[in-house]
PDBQT receptor file of N, H, CA, C and O in Angstrom, charges set to zero:
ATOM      1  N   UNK A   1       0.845  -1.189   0.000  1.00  0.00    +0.000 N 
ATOM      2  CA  UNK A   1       0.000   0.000   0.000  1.00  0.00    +0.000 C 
ATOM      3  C   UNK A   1       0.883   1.242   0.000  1.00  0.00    +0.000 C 
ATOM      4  O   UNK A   1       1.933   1.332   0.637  1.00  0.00    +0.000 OA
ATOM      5  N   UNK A   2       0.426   2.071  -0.675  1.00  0.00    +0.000 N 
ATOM      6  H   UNK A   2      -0.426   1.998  -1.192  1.00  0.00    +0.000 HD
ATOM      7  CA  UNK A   2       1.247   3.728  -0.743  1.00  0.00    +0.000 C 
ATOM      8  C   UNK A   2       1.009   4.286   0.514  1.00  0.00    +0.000 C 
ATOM      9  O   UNK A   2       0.276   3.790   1.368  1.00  0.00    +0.000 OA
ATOM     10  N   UNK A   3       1.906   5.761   0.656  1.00  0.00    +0.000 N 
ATOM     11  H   UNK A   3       2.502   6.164  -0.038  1.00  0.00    +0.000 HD
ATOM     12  CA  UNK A   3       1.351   5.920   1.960  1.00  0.00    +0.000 C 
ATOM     13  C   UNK A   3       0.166   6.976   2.041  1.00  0.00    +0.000 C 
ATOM     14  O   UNK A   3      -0.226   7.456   3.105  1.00  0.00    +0.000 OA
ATOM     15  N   UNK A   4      -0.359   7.280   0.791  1.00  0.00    +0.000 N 
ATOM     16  H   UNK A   4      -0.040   6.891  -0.073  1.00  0.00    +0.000 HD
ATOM     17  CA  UNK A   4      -1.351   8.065   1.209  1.00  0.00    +0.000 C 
ATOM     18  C   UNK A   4      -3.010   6.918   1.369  1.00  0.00    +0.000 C 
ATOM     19  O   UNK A   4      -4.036   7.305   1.929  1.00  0.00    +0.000 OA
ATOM     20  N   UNK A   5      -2.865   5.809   0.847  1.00  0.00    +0.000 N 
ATOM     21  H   UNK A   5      -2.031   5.495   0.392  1.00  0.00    +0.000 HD
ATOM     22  CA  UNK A   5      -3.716   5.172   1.670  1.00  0.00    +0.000 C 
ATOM     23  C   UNK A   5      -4.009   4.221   2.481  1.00  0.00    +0.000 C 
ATOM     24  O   UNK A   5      -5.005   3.527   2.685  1.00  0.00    +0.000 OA
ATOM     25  N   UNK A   6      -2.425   4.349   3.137  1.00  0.00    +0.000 N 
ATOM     26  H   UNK A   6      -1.615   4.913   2.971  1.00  0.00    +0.000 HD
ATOM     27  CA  UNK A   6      -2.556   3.993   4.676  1.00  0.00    +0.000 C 
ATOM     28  C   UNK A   6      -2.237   5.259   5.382  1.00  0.00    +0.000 C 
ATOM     29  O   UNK A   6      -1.914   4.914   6.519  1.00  0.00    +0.000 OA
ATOM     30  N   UNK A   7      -2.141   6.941   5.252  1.00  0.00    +0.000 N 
ATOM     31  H   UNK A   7      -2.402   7.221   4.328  1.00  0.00    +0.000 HD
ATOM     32  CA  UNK A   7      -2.945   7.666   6.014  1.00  0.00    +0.000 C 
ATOM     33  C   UNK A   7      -4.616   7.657   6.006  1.00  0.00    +0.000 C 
ATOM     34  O   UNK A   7      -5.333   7.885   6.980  1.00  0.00    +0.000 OA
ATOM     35  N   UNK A   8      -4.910   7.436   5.082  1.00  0.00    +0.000 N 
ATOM     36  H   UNK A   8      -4.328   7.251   4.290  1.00  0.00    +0.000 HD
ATOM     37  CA  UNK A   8      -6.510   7.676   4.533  1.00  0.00    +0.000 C 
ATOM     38  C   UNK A   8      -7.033   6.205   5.723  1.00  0.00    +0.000 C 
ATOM     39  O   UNK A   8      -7.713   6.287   6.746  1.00  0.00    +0.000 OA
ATOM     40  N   UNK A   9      -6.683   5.512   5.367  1.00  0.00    +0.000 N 
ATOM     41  H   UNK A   9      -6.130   5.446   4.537  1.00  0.00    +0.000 HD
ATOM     42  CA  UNK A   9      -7.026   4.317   6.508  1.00  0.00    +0.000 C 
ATOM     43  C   UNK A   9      -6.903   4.628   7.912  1.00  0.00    +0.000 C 
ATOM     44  O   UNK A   9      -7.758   4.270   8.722  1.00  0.00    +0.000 OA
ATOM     45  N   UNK A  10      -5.730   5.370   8.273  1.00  0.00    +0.000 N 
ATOM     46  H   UNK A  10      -5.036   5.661   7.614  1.00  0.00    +0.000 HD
ATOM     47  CA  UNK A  10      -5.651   5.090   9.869  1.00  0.00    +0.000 C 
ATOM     48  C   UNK A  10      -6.805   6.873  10.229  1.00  0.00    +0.000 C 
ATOM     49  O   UNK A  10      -7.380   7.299  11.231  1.00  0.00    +0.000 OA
ATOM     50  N   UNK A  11      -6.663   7.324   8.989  1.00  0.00    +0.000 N 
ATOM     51  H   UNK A  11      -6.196   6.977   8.175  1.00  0.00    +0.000 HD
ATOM     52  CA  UNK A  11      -7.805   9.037   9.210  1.00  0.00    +0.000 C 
ATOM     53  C   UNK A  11      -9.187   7.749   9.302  1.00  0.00    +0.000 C 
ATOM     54  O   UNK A  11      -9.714   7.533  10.394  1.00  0.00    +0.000 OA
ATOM     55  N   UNK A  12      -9.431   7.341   8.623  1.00  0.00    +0.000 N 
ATOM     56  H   UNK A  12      -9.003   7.516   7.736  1.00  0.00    +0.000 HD
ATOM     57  CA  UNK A  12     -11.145   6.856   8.443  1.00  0.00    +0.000 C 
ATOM     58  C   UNK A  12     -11.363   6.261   9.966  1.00  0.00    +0.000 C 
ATOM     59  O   UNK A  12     -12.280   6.682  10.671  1.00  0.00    +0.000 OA
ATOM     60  N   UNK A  13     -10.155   4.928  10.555  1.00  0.00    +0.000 N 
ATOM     61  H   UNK A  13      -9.410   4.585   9.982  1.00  0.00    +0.000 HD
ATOM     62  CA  UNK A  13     -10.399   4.664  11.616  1.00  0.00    +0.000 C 
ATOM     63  C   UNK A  13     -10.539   5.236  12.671  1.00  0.00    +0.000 C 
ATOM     64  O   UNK A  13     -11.146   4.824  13.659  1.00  0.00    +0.000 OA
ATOM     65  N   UNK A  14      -9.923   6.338  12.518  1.00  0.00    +0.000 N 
ATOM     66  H   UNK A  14      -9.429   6.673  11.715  1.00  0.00    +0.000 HD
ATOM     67  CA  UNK A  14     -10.009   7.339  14.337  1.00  0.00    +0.000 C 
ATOM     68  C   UNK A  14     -11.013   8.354  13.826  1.00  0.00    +0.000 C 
ATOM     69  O   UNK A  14     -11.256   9.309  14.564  1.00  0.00    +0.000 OA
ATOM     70  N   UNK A  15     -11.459   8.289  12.972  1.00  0.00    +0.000 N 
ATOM     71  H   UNK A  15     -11.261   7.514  12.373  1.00  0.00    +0.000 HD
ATOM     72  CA  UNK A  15     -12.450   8.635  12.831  1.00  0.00    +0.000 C 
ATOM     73  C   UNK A  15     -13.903   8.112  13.194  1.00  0.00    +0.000 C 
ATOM     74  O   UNK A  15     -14.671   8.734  13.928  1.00  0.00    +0.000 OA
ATOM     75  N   UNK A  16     -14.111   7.230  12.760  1.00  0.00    +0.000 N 
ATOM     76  H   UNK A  16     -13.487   6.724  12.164  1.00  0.00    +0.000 HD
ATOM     77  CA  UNK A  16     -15.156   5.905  13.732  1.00  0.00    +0.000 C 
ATOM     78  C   UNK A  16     -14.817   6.134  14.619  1.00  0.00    +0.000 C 
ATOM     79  O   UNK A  16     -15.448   6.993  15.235  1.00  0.00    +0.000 OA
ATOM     80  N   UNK A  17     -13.630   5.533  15.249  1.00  0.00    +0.000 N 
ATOM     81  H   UNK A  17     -13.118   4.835  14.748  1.00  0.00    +0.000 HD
ATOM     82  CA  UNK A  17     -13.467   5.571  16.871  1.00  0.00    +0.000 C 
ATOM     83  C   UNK A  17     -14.105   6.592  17.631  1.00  0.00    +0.000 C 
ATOM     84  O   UNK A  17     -14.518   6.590  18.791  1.00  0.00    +0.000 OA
ATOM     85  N   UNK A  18     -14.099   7.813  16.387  1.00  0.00    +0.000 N 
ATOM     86  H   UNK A  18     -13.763   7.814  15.445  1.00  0.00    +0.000 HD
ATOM     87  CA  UNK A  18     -14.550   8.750  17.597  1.00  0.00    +0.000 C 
ATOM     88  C   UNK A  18     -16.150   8.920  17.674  1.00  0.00    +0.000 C 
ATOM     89  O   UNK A  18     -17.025   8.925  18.540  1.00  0.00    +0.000 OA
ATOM     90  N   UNK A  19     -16.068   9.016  16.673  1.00  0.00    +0.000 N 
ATOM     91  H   UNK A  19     -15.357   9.012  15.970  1.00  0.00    +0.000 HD
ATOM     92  CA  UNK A  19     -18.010   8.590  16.324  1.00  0.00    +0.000 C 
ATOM     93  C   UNK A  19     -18.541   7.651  17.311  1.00  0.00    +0.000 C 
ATOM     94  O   UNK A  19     -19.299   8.132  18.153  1.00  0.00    +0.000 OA
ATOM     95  N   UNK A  20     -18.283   6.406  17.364  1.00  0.00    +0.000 N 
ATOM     96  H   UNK A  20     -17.667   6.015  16.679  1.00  0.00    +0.000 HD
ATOM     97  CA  UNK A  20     -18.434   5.368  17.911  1.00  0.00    +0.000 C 
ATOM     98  C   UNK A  20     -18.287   5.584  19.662  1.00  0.00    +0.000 C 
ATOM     99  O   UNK A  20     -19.037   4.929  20.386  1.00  0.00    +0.000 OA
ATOM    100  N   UNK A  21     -17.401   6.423  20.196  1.00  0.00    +0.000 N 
ATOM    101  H   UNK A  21     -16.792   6.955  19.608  1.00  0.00    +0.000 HD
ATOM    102  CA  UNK A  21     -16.938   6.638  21.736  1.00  0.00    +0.000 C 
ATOM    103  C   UNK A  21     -18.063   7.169  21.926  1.00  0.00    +0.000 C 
ATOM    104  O   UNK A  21     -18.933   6.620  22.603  1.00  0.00    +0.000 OA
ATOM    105  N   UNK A  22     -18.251   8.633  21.198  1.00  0.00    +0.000 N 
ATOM    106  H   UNK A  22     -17.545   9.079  20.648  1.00  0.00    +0.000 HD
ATOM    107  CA  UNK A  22     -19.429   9.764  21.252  1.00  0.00    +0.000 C 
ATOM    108  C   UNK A  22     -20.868   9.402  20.888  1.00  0.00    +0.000 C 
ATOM    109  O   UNK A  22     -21.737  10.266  20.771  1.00  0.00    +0.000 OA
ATOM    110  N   UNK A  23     -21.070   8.230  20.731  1.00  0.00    +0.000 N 
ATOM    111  H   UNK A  23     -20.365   7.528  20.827  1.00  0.00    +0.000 HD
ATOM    112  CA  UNK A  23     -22.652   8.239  20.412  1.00  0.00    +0.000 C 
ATOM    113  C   UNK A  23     -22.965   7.644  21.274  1.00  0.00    +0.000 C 
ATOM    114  O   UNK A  23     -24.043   7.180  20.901  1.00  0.00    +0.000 OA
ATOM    115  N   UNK A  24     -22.659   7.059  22.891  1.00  0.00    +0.000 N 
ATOM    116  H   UNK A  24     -21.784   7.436  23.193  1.00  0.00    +0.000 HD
ATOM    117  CA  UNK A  24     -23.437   6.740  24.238  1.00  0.00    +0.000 C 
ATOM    118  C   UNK A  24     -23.042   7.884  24.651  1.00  0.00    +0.000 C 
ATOM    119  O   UNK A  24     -23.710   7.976  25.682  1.00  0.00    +0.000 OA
ATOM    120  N   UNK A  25     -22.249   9.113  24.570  1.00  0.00    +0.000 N 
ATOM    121  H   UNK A  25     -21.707   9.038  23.733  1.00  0.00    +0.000 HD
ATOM    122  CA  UNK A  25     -21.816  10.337  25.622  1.00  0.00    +0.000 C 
ATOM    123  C   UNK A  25     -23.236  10.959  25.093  1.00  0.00    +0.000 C 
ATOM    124  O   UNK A  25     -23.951  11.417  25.984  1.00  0.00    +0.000 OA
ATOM    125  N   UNK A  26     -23.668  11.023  23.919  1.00  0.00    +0.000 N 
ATOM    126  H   UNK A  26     -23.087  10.651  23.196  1.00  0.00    +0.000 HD
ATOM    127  CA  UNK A  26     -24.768  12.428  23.325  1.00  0.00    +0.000 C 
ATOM    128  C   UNK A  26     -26.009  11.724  23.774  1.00  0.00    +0.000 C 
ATOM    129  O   UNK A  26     -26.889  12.313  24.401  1.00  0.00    +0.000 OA
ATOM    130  N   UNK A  27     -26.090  10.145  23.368  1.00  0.00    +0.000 N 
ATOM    131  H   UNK A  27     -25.374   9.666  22.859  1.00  0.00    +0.000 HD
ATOM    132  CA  UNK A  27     -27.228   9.753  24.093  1.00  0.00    +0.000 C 
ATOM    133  C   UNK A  27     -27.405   9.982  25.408  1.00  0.00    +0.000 C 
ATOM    134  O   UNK A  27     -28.571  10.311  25.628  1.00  0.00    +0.000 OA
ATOM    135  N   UNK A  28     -26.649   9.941  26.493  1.00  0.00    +0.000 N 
ATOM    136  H   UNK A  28     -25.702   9.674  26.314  1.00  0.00    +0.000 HD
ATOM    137  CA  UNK A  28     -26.944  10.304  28.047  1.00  0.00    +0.000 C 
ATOM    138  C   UNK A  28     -27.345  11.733  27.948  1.00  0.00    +0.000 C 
ATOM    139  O   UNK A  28     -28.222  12.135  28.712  1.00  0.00    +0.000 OA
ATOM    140  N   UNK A  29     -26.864  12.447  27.193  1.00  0.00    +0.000 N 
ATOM    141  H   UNK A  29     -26.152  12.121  26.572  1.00  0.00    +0.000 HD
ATOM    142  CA  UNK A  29     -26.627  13.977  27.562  1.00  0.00    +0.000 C 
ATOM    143  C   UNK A  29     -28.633  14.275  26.775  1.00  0.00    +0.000 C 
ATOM    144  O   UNK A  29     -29.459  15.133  27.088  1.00  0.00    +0.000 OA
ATOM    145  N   UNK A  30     -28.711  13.321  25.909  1.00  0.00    +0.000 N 
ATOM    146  H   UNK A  30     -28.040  12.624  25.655  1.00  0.00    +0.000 HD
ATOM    147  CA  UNK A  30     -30.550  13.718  25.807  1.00  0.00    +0.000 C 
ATOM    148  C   UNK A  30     -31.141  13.135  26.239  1.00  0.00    +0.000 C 
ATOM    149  O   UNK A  30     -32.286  13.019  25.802  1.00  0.00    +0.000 OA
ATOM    150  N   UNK A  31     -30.594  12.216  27.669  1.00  0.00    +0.000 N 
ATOM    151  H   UNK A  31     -29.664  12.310  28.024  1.00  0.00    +0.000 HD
ATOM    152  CA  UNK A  31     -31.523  11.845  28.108  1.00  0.00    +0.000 C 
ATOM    153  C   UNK A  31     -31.980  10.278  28.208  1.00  0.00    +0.000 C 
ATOM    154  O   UNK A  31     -32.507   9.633  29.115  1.00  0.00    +0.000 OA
ATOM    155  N   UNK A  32     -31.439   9.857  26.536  1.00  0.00    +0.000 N 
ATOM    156  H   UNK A  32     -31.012  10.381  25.800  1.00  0.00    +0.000 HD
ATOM    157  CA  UNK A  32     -31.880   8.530  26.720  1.00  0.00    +0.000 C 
ATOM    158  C   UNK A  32     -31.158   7.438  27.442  1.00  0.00    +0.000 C 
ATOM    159  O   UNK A  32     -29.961   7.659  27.625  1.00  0.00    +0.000 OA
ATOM    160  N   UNK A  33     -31.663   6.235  27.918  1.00  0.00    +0.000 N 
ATOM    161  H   UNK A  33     -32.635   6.055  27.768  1.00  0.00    +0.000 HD
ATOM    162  CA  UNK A  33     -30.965   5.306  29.192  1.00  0.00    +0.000 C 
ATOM    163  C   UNK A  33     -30.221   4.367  27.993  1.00  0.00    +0.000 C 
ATOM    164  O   UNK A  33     -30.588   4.114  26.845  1.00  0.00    +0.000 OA
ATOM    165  N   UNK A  34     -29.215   4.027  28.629  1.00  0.00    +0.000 N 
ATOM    166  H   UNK A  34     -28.917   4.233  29.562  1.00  0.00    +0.000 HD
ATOM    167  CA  UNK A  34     -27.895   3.183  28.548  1.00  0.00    +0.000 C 
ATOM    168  C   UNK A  34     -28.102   2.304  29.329  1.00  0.00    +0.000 C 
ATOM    169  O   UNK A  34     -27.029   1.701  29.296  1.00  0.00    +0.000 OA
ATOM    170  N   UNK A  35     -28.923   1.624  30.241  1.00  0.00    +0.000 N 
ATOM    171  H   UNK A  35     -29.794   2.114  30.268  1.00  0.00    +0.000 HD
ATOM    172  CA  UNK A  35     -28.290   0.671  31.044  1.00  0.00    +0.000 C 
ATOM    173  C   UNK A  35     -27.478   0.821  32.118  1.00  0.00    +0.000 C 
ATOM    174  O   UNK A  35     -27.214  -0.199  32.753  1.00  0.00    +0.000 OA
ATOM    175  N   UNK A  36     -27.010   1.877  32.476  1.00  0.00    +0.000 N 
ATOM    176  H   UNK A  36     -27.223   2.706  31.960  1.00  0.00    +0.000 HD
ATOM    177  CA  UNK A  36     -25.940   2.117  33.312  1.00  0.00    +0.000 C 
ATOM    178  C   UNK A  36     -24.612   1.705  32.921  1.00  0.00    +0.000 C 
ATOM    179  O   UNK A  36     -24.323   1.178  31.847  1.00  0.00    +0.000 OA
ATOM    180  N   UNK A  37     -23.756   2.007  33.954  1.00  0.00    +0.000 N 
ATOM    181  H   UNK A  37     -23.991   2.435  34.826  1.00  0.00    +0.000 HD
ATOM    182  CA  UNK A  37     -22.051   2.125  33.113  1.00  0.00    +0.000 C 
ATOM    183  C   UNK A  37     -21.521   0.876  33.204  1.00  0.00    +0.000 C 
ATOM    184  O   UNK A  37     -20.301   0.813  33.351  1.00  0.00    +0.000 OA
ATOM    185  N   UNK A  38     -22.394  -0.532  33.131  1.00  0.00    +0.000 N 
ATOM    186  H   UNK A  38     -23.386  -0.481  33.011  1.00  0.00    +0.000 HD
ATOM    187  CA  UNK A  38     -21.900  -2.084  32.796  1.00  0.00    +0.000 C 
ATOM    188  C   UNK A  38     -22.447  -1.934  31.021  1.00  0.00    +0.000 C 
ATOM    189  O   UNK A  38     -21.643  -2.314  30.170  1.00  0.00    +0.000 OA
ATOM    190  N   UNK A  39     -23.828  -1.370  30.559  1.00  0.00    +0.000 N 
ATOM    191  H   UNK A  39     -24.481  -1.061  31.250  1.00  0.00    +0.000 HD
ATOM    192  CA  UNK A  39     -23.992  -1.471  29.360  1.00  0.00    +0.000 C 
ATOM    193  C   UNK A  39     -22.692  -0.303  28.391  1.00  0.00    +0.000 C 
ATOM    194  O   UNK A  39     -22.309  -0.436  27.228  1.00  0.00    +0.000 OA
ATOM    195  N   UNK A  40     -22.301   0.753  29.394  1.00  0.00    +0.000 N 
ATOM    196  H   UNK A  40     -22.612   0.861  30.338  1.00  0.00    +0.000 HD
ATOM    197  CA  UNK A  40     -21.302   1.481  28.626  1.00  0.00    +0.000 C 
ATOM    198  C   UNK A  40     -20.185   0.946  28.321  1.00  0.00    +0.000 C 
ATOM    199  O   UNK A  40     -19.871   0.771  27.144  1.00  0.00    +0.000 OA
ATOM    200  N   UNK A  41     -19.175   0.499  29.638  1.00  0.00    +0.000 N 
ATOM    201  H   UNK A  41     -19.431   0.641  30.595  1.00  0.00    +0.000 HD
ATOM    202  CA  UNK A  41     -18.266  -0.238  29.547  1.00  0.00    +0.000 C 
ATOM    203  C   UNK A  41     -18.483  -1.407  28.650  1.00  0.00    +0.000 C 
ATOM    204  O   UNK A  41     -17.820  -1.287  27.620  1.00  0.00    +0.000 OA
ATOM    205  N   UNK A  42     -19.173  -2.469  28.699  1.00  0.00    +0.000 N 
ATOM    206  H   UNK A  42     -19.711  -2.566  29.536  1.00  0.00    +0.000 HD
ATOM    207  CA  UNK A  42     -18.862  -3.094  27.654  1.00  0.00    +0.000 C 
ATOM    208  C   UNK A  42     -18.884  -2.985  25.976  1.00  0.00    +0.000 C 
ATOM    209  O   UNK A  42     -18.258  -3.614  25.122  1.00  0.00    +0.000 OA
ATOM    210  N   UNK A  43     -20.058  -1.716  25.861  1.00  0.00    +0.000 N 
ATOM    211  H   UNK A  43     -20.566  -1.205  26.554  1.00  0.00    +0.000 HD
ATOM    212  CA  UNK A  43     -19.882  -1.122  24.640  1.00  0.00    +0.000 C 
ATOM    213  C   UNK A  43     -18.842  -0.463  24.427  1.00  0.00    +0.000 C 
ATOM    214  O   UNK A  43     -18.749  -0.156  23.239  1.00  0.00    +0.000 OA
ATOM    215  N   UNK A  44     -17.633   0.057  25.347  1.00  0.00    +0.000 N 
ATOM    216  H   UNK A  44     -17.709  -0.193  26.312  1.00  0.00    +0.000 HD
ATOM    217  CA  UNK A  44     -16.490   0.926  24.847  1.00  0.00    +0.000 C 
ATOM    218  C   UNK A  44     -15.185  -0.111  24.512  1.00  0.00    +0.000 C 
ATOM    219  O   UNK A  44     -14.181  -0.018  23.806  1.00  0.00    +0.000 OA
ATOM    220  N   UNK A  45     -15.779  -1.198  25.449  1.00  0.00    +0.000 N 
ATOM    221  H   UNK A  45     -16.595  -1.273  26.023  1.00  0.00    +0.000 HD
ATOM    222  CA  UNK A  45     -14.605  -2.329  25.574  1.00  0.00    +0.000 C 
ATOM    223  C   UNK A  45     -14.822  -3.160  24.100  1.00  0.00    +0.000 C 
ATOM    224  O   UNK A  45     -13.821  -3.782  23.743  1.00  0.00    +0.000 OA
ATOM    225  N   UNK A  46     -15.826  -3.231  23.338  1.00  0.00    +0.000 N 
ATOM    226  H   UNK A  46     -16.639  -2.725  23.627  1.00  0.00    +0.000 HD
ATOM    227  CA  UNK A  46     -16.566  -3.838  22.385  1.00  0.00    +0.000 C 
ATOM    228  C   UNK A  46     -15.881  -2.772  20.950  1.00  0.00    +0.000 C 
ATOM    229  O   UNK A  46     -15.132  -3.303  20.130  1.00  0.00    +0.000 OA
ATOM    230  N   UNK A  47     -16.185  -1.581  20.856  1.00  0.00    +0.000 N 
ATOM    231  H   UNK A  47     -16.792  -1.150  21.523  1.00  0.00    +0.000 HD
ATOM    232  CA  UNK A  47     -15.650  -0.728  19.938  1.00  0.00    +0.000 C 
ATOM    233  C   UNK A  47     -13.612  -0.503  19.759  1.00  0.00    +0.000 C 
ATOM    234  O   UNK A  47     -12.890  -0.365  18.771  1.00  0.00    +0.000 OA
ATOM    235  N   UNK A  48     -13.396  -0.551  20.896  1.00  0.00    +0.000 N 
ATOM    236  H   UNK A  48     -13.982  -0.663  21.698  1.00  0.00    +0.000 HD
ATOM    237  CA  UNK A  48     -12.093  -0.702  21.263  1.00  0.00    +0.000 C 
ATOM    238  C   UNK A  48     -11.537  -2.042  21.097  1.00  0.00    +0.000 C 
ATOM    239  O   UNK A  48     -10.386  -1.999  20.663  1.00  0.00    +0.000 OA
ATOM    240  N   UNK A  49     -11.937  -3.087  21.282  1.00  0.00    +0.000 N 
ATOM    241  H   UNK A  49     -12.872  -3.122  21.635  1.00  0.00    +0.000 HD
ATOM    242  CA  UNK A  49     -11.707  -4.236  20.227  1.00  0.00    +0.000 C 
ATOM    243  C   UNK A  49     -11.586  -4.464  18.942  1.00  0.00    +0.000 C 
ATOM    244  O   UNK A  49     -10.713  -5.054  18.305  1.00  0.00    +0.000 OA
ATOM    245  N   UNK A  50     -12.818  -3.793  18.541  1.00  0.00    +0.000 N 
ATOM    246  H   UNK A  50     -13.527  -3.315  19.059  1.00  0.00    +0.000 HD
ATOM    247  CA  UNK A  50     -12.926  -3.609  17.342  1.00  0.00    +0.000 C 
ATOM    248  C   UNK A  50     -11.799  -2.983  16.032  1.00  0.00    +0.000 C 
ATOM    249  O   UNK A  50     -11.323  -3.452  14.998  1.00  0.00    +0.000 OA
ATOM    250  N   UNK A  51     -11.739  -1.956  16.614  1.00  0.00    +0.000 N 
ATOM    251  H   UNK A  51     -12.126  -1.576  17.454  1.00  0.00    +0.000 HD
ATOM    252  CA  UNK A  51     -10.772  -0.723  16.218  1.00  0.00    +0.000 C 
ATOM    253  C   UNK A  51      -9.347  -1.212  16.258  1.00  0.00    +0.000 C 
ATOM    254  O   UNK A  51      -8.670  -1.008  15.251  1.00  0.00    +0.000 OA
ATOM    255  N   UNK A  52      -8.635  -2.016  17.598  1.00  0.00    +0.000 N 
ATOM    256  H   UNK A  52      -9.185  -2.181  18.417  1.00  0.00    +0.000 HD
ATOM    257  CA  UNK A  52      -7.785  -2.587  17.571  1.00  0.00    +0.000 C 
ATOM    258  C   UNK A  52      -7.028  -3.742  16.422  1.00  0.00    +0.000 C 
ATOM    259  O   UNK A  52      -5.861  -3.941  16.084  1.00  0.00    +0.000 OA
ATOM    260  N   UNK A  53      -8.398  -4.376  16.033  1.00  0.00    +0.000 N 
ATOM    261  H   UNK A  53      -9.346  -4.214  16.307  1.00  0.00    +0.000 HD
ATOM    262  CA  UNK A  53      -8.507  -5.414  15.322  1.00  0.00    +0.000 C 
ATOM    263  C   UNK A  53      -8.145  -4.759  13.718  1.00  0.00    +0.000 C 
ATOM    264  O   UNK A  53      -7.195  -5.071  13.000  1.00  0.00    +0.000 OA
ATOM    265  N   UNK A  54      -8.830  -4.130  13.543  1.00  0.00    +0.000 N 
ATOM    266  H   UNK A  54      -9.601  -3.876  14.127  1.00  0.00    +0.000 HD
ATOM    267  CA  UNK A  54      -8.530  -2.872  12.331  1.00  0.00    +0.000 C 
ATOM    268  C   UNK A  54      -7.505  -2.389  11.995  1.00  0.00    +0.000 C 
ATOM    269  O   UNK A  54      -7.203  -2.226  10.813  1.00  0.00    +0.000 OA
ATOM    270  N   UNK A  55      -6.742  -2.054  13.024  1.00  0.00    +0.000 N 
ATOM    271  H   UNK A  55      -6.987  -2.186  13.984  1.00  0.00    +0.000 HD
ATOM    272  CA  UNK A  55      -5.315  -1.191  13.024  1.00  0.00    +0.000 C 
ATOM    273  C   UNK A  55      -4.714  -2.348  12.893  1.00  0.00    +0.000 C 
ATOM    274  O   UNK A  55      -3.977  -2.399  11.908  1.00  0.00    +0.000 OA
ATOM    275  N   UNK A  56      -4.775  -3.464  13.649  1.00  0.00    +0.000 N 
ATOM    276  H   UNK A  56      -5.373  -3.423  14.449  1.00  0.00    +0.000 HD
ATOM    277  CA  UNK A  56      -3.856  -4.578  13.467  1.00  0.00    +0.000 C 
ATOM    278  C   UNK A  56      -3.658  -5.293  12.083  1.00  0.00    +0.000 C 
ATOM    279  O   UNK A  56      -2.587  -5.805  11.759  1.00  0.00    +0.000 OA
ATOM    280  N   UNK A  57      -5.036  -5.282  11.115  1.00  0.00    +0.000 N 
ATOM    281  H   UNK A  57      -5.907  -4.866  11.378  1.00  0.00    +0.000 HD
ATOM    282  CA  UNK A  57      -5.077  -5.527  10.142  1.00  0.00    +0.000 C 
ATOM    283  C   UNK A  57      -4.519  -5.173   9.037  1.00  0.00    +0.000 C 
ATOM    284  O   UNK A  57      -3.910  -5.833   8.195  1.00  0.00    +0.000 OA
ATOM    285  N   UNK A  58      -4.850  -3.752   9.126  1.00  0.00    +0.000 N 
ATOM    286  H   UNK A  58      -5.344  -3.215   9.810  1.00  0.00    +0.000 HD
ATOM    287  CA  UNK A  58      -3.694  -2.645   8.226  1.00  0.00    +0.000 C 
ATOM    288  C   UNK A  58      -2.522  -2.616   8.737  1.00  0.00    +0.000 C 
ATOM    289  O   UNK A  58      -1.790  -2.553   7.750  1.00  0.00    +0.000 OA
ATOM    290  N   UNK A  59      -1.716  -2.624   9.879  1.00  0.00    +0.000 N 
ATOM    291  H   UNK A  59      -2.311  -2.676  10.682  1.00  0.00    +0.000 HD
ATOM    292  CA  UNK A  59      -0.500  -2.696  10.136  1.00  0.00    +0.000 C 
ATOM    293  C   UNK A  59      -0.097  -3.803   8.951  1.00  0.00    +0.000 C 
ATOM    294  O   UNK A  59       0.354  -3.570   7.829  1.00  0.00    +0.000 OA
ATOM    295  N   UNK A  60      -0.392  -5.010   9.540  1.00  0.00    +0.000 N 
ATOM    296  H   UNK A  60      -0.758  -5.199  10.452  1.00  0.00    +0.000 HD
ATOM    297  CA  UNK A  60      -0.049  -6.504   9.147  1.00  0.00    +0.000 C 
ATOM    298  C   UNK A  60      -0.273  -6.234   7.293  1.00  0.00    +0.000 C 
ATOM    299  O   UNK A  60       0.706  -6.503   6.596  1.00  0.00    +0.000 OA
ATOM    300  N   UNK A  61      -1.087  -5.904   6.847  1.00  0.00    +0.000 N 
ATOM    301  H   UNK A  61      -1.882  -5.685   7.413  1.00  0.00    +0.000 HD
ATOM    302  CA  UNK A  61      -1.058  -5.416   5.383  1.00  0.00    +0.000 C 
ATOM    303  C   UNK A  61       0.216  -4.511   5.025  1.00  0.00    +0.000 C 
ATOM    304  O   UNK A  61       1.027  -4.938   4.203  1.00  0.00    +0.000 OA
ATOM    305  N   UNK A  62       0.353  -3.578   5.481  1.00  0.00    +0.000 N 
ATOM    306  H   UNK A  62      -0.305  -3.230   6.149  1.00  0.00    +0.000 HD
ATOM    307  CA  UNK A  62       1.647  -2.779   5.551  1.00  0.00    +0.000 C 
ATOM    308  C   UNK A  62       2.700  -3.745   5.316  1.00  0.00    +0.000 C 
ATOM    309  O   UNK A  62       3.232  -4.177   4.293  1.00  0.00    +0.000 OA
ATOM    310  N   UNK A  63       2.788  -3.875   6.063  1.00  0.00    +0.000 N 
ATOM    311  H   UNK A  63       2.355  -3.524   6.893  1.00  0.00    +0.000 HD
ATOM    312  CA  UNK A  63       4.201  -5.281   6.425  1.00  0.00    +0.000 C 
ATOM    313  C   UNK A  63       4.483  -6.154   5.104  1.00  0.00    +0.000 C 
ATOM    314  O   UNK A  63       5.647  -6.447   4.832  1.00  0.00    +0.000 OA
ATOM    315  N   UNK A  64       3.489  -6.543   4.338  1.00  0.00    +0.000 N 
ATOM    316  H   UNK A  64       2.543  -6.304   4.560  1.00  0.00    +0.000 HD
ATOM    317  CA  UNK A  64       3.218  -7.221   3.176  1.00  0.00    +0.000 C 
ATOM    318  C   UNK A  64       4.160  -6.721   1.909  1.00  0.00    +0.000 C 
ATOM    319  O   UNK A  64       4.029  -7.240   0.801  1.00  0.00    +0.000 OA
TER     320      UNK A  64
């Protein structure tokens, strides 16, 4: 891969990431229920897996 699209890759991912962190913060803030902070935590621990898995993927492509 060139390196402008493995910047474009690691921009798109922290990009989600952040989307993804911020959409239980905006939901509390209007109000709507989460479950409390066992349904948060495992949704942050769940996205953060995720994301990990991603970066690891494109690293390991890199490498190629």
């Amino acid at each position: 891969m060139d390196k402008r699209k493995i910047q474009t890759s690691y921009f798109l991912l922290g990009l989600l990431g952040f989307v993804l962190f911020n959409y239980p913060i905006i939901h509390l803030m209007e109000g709507k229920v989460w479950l409390g902070i066992p349904a948060l935590l495992i949704y942050f621990s769940g996205v953060v897996l995720c994301i990990s898995v991603v970066g690891f993927l494109i690293a390991k492509r890199i490498k190629e």
